[in-house]
GUVEXGU-286622 format. One record per atom (N, C-alpha, C): residue number from 1; residue in one letter; atom name; x, y, z. Coordinates in steps of 0.2 Angstrom, whole numbers, always signed. Atoms other than C-alpha are relative to their C-alpha. Layout:
<rec pos="NUM" code="A" site="CA" xx="X" yy="Y" zz="Z"/>
...
end
This chain:
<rec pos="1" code="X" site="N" xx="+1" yy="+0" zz="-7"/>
<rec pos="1" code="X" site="CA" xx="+87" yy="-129" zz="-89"/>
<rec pos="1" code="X" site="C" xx="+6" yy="+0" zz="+4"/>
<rec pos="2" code="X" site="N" xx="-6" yy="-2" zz="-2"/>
<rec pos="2" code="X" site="CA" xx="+104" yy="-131" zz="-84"/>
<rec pos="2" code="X" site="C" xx="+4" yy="+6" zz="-1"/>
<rec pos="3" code="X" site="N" xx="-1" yy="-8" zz="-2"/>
<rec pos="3" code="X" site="CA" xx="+108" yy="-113" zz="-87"/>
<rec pos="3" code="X" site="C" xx="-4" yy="+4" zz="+7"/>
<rec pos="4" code="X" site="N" xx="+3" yy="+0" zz="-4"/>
<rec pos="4" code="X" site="CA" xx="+95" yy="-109" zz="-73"/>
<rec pos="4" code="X" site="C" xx="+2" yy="-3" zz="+6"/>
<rec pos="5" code="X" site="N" xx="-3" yy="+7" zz="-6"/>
<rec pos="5" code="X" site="CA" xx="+102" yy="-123" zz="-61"/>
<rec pos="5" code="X" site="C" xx="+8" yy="+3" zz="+2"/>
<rec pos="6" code="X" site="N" xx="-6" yy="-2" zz="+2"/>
<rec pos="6" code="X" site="CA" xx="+118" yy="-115" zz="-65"/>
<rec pos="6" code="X" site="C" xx="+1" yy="+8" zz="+3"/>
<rec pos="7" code="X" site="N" xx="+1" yy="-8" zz="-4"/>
<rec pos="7" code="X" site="CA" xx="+114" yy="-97" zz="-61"/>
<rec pos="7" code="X" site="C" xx="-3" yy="+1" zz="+7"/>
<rec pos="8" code="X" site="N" xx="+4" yy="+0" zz="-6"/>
<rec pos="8" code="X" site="CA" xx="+103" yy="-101" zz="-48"/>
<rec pos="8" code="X" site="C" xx="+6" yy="-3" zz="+8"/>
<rec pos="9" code="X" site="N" xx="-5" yy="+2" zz="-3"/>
<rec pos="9" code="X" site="CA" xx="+119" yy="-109" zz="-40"/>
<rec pos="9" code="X" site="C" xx="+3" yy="+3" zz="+3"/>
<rec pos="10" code="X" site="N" xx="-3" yy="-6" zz="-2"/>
<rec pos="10" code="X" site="CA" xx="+130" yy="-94" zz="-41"/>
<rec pos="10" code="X" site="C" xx="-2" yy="+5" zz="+3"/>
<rec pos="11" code="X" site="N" xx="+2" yy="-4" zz="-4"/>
<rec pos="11" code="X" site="CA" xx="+120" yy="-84" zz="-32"/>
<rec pos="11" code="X" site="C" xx="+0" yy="+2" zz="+8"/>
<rec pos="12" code="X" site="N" xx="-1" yy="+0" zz="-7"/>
<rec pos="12" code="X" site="CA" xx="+124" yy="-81" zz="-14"/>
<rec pos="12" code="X" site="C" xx="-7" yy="+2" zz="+7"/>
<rec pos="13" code="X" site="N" xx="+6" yy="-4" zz="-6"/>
<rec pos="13" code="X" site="CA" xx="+109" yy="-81" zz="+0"/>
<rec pos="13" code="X" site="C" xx="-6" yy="-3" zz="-3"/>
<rec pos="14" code="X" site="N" xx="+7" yy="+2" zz="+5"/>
<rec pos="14" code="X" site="CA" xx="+96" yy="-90" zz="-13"/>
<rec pos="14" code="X" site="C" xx="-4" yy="-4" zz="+4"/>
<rec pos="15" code="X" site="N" xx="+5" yy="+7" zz="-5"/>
<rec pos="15" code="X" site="CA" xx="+93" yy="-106" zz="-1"/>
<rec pos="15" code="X" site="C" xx="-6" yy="+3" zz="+5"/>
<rec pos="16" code="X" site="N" xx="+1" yy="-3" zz="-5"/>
<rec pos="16" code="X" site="CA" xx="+86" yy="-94" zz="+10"/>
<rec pos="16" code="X" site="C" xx="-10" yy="+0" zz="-4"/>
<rec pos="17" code="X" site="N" xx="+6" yy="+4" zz="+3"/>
<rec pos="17" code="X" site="CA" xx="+71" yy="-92" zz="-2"/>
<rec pos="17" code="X" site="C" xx="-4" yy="-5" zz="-1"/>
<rec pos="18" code="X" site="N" xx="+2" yy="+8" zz="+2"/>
<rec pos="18" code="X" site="CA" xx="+70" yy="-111" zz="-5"/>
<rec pos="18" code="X" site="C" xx="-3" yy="-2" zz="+7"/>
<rec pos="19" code="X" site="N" xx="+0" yy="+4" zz="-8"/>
<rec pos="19" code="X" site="CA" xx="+69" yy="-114" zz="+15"/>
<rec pos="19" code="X" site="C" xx="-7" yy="+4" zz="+2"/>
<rec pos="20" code="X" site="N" xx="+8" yy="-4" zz="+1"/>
<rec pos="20" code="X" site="CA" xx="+52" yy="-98" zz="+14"/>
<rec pos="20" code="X" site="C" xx="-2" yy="-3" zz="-4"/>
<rec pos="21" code="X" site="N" xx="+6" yy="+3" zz="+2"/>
<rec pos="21" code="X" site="CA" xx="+43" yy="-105" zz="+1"/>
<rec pos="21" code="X" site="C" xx="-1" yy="-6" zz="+5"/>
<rec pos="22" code="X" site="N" xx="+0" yy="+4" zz="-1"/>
<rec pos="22" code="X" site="CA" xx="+45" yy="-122" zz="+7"/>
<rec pos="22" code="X" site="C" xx="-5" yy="+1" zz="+8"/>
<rec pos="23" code="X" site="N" xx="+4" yy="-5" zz="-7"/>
<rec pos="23" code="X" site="CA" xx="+39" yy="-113" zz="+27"/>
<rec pos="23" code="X" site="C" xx="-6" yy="-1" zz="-3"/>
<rec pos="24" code="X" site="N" xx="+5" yy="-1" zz="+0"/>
<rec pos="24" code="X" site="CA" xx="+26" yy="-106" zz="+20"/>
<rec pos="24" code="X" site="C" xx="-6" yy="-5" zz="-5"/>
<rec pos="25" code="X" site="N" xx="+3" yy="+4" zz="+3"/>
<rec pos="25" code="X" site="CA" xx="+20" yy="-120" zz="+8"/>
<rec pos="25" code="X" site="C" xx="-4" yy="-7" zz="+7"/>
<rec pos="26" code="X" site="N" xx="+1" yy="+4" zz="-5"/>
<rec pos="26" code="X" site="CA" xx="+19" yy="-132" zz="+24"/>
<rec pos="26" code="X" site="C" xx="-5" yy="+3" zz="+5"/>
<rec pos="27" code="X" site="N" xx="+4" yy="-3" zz="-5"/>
<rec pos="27" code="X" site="CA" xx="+12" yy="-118" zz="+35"/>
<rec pos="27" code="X" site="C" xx="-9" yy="+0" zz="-3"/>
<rec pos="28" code="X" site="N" xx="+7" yy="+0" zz="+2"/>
<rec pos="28" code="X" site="CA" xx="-3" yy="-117" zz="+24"/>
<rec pos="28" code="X" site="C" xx="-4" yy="-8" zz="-1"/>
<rec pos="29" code="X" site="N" xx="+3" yy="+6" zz="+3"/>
<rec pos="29" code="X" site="CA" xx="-6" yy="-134" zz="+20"/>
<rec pos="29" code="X" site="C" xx="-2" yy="-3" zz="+8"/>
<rec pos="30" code="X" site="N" xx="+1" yy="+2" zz="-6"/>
<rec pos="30" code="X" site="CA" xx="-6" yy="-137" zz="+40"/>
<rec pos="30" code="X" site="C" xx="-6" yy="+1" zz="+2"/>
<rec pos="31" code="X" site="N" xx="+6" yy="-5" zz="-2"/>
<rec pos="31" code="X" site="CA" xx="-18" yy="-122" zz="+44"/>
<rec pos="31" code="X" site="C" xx="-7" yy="-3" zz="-6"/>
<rec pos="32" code="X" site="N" xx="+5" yy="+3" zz="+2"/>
<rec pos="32" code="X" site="CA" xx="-30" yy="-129" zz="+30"/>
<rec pos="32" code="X" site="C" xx="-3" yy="-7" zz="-1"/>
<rec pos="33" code="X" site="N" xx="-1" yy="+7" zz="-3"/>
<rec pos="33" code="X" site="CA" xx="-29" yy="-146" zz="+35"/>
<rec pos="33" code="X" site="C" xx="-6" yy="+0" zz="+5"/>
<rec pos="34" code="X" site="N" xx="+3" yy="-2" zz="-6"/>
<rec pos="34" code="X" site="CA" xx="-36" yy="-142" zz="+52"/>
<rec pos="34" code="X" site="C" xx="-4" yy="+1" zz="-2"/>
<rec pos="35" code="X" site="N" xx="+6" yy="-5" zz="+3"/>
<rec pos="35" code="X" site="CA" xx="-46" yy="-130" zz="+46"/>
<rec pos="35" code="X" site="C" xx="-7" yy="-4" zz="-3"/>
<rec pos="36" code="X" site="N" xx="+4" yy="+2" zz="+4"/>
<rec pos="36" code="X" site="CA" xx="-57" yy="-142" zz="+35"/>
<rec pos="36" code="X" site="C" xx="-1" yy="-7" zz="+4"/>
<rec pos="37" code="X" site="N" xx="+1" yy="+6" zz="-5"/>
<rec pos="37" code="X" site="CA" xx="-54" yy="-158" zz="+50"/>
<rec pos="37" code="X" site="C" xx="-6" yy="+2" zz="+4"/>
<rec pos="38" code="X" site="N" xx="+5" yy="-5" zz="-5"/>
<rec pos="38" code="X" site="CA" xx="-64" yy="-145" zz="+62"/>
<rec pos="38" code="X" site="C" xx="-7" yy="+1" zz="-4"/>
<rec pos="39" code="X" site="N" xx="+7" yy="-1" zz="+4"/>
<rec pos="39" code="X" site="CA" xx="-78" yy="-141" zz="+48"/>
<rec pos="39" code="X" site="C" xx="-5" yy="-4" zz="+3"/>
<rec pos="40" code="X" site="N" xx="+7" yy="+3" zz="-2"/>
<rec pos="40" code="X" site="CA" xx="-94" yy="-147" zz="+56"/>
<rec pos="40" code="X" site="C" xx="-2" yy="-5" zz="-8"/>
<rec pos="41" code="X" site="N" xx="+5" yy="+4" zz="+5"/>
<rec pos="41" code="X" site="CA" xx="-104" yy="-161" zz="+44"/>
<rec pos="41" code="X" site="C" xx="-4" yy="+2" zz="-1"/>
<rec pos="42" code="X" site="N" xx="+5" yy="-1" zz="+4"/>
<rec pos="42" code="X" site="CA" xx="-116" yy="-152" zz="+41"/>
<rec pos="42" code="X" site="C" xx="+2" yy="+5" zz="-4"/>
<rec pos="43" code="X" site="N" xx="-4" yy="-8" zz="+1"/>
<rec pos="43" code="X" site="CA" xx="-107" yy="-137" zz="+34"/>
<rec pos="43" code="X" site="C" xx="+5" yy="-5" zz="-8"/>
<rec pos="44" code="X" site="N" xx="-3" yy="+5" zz="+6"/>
<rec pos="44" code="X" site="CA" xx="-96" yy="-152" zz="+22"/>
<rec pos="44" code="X" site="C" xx="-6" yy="-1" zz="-3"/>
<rec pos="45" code="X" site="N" xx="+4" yy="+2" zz="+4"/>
<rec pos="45" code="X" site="CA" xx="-113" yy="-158" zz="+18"/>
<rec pos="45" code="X" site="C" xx="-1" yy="+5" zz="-5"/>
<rec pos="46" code="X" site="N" xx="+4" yy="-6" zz="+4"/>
<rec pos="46" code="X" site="CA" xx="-118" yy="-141" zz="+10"/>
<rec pos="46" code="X" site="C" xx="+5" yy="+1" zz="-7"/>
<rec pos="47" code="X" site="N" xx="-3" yy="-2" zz="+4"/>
<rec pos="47" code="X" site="CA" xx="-103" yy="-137" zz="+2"/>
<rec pos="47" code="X" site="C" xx="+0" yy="-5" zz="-6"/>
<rec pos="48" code="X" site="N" xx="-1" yy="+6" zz="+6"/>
<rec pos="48" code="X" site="CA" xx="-102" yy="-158" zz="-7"/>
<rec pos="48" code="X" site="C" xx="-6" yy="+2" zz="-3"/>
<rec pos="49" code="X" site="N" xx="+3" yy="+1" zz="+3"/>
<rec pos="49" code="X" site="CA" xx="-120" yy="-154" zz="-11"/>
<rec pos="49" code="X" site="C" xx="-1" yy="+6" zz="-5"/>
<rec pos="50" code="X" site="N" xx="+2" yy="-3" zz="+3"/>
<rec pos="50" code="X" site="CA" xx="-120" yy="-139" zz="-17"/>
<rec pos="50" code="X" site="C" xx="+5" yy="+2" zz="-9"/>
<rec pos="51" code="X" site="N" xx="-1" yy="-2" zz="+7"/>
<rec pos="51" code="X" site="CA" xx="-110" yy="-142" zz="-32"/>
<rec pos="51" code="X" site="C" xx="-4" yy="-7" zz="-5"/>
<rec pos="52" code="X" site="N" xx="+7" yy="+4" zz="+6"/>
<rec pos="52" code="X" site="CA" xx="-125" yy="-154" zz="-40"/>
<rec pos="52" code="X" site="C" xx="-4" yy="+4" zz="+0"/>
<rec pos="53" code="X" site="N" xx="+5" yy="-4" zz="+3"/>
<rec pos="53" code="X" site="CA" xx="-137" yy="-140" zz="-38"/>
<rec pos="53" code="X" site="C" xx="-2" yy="+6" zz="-1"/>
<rec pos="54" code="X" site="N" xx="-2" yy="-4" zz="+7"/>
<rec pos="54" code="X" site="CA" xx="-131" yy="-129" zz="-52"/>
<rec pos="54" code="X" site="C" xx="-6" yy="+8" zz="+4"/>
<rec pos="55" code="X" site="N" xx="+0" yy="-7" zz="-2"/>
<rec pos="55" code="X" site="CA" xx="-132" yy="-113" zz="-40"/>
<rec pos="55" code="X" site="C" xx="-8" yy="+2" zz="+3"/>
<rec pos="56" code="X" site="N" xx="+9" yy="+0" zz="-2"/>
<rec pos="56" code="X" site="CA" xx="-152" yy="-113" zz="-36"/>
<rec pos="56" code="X" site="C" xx="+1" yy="+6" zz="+7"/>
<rec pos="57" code="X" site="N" xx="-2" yy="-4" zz="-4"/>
<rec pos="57" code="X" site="CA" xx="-156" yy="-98" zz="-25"/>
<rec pos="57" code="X" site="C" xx="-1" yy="-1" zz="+5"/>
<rec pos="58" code="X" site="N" xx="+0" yy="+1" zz="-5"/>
<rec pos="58" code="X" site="CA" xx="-154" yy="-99" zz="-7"/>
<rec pos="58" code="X" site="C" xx="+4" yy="-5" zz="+1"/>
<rec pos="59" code="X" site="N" xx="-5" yy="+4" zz="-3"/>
<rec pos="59" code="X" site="CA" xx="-144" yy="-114" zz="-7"/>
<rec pos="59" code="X" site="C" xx="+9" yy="+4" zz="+1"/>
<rec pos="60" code="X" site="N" xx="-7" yy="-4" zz="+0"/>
<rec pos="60" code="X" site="CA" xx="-128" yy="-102" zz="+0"/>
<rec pos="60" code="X" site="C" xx="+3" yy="-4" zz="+7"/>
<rec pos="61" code="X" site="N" xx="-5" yy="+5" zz="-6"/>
<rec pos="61" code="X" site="CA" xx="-114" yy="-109" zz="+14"/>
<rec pos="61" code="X" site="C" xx="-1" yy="+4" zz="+4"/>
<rec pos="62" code="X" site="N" xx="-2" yy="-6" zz="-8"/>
<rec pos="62" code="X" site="CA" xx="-116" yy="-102" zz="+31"/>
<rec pos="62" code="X" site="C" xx="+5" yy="+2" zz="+3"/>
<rec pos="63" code="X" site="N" xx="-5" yy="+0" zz="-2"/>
<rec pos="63" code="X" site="CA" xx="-104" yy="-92" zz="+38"/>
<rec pos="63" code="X" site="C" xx="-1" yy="-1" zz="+5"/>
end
């Protein structure tokens, strides 16, 4: 691993990558945050319930 650590070192302009993932790991993790705060309770209830019953037809999640 320090070969890698090493190379990755030498490189000029890399942090730049480091500073985008990192962006976009945060920017998703916000946006589905929300996203699942806002979900209606009935809409959670469907989705908790529907993995007890082993896909029966009509049970689907409303868009």
């Amino acid at each position: 691993m320090k070969i890698v650590s090493n190379l990755l070192e030498n490189i000029e302009g890399i942090q730049i990558y480091y500073i985008v993932g990192l962006l976009i790991f945060v920017t998703l993790f916000i946006v589905i945050s929300i996203k699942t705060y806002r979900m209606p309770n009935k809409e959670a209830d469907i989705i908790k319930n529907s993995i007890l019953n082993d896909n029966e037809p009509g049970d689907s999640i409303p868009s």
